[in-house]
C-alpha positions as CSV (number, residue, x, y, z in Angstrom):
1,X,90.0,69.0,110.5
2,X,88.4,71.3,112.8
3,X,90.2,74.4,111.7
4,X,90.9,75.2,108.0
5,X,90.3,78.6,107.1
6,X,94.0,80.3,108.3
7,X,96.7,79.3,106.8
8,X,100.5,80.1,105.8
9,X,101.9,80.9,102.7
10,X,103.9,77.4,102.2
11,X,107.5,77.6,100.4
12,X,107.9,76.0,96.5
13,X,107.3,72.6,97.2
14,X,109.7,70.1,94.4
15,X,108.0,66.6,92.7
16,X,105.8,64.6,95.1
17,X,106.2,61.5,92.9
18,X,109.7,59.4,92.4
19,X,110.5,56.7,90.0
20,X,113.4,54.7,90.5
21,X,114.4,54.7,86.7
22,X,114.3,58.7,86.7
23,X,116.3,58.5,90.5
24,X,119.1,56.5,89.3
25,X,119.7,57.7,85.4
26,X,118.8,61.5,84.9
27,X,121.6,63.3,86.0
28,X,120.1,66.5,85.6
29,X,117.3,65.9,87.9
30,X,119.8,64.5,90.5
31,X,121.9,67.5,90.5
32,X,118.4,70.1,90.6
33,X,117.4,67.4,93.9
34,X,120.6,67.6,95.3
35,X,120.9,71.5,95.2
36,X,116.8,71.9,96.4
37,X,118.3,69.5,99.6
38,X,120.9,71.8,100.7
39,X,118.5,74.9,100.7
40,X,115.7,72.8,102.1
41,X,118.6,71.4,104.7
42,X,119.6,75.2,105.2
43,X,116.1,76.8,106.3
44,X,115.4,73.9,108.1
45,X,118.7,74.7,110.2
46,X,118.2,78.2,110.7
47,X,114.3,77.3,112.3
48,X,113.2,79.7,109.6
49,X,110.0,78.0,108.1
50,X,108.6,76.8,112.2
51,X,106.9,79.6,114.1
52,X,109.4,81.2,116.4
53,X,108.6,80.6,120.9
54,X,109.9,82.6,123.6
55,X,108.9,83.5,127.1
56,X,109.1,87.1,128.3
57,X,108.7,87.8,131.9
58,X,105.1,86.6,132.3
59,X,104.4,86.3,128.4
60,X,104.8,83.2,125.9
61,X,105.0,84.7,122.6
62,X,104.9,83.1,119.9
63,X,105.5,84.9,116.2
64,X,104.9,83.8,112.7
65,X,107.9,82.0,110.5
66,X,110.4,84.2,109.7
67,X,109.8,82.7,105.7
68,X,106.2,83.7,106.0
69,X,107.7,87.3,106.2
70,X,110.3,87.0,103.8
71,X,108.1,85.9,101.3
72,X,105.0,88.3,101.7
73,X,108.0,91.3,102.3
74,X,106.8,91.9,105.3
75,X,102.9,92.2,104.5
76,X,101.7,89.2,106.4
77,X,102.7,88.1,110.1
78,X,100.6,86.9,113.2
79,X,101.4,87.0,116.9
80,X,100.3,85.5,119.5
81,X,101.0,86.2,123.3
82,X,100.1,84.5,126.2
83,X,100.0,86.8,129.8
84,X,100.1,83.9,132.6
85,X,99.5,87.6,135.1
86,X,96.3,88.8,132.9
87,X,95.4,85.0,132.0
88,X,94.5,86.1,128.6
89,X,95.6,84.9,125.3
90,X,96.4,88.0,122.3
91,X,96.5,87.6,118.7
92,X,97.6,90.1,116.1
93,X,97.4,89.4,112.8
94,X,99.0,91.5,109.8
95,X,97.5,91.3,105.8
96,X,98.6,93.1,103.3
97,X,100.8,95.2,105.4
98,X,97.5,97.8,106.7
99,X,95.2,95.6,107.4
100,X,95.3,94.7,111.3
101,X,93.3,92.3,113.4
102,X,93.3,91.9,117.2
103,X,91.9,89.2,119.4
104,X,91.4,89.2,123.4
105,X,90.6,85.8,125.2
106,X,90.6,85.1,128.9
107,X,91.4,81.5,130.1
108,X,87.7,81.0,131.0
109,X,86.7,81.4,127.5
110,X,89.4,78.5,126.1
111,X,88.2,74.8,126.7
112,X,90.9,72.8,125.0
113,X,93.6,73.2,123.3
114,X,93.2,70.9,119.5
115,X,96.0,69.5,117.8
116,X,96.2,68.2,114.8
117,X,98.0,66.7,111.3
118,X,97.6,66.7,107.7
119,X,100.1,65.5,105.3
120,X,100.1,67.5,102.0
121,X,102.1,64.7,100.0
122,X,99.8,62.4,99.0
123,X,99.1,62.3,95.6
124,X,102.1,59.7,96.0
125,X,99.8,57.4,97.5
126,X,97.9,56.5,94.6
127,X,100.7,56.1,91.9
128,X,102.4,52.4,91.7
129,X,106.3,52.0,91.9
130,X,107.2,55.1,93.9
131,X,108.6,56.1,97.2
132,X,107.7,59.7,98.4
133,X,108.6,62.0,101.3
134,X,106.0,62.8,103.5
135,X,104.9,67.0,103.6
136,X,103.8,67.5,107.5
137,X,101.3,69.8,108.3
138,X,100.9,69.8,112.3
139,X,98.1,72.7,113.4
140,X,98.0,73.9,117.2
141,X,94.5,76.0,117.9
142,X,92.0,76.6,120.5
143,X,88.9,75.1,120.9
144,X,86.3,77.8,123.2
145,X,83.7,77.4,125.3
146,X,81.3,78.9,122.8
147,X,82.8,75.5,120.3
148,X,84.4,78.0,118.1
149,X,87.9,76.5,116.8
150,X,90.6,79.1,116.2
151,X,93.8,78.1,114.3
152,X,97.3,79.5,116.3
153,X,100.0,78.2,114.2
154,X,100.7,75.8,111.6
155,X,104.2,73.9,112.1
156,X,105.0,72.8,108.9
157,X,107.8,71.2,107.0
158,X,109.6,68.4,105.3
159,X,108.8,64.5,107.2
160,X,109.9,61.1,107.0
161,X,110.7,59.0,103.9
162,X,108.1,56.2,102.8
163,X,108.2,53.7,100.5
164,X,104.9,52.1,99.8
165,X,105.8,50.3,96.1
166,X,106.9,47.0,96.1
167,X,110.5,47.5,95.2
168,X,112.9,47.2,97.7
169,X,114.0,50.4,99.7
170,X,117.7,50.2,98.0
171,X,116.4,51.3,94.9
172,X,115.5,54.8,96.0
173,X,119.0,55.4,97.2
174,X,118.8,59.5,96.3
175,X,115.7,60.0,98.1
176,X,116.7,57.8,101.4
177,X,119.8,60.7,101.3
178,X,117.6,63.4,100.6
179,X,115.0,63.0,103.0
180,X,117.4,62.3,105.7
181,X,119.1,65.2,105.4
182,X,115.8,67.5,104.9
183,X,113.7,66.1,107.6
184,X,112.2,68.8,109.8
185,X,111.5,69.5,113.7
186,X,107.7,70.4,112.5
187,X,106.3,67.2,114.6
188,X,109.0,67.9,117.7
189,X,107.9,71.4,118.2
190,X,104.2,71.3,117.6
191,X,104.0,68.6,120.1
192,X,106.1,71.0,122.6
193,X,104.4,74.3,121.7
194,X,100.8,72.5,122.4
195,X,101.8,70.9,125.3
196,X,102.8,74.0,126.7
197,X,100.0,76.3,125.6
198,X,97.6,73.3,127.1
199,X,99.4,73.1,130.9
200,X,99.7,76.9,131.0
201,X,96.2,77.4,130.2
202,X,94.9,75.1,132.6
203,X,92.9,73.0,130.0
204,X,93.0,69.7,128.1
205,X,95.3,68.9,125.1
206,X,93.0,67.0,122.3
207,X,93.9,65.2,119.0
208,X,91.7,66.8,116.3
209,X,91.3,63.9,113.1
């Protein structure tokens, strides 16, 4: 993809691969799945792992995860604020809790707005006899006039459930439960956030491959 080089930190991910044999036998590995579900089912209720939009008067601002916090204590956070008055776009990063970083861009100087998806799972792909669920990565950024591409947010979070073995989908009866009840609004609120930032902004929204 266009953009690559700002990320998030991304929350301990569990197996990408599952057997059926180890699915419907090891009780163990049910009960570690089953618990990982609920806390996965938990943050993804709370909206704690998807970027966090509001509008303020005049202002869309949009903040950082609330897990990206939690898990660098408080060291690493980005905002970014949109003044429909100023027509300007501001971004403040935070690393390493001292080190600050501030961006100014007027409309003029934005000439798209990119959006774009990744899936992280899928080493599955490439092993026989297993179902996985997919790990979305959606990615909402500016493209300027100069044909820089700056990364905004990355909406990511636990997708749909595919099985591309040849066994039937009855087999993988834990992970059908699992990944129904984990499935995130990654996709739903990308889409929405880049829709938005691209009509108030004046410019087009494109698919970045």
């Amino acid at each position: 993809m266009a953009f690559r080089s700002w990320g998030t930190l991304d929350p301990v991910r569990r197996n990408v691969v599952s057997l059926p044999g180890r699915n419907l036998w090891n009780v163990g590995d049910i009960l570690i799945r089953a618990v990982s579900a609920v806390v996965d089912w938990a943050f993804v209720r709370t909206g704690w792992t998807l970027p966090r939009v509001r509008k303020v008067g005049d202002v869309i601002v949009a903040r950082s995860p609330v897990i990206l916090g939690a898990l660098t204590l408080g060291g690493s956070a980005r905002t970014v604020m949109i003044d429909l008055k100023a027509h300007c776009v501001r971004i403040r990063d935070r690393r390493l809790w001292l080190i600050r970083y501030g961006r100014v861009l007027t409309f003029p100087q934005i000439a798209a707005v990119e959006y774009g998806y990744v899936d992280l799972n899928r080493a599955g792909d490439f092993v026989p006899f297993n179902s996985r669920q997919e790990s979305d990565v959606y990615e909402v950024g500016l493209r300027l006039v100069s044909g820089e591409s700056l990364l905004l947010f990355q909406f990511r979070g636990e997708g749909a459930w595919d099985n591309s073995g040849p066994l039937p989908d009855w087999m993988y009866p834990f992970d059908q439960a699992e990944a129904a009840l984990t499935i995130g609004e990654q996709e739903q609120m990308s889409r929405l956030f880049a829709e938005v930032v691209s009509s108030r902004l004046g410019v087009p929204l494109t698919e970045v491959l």
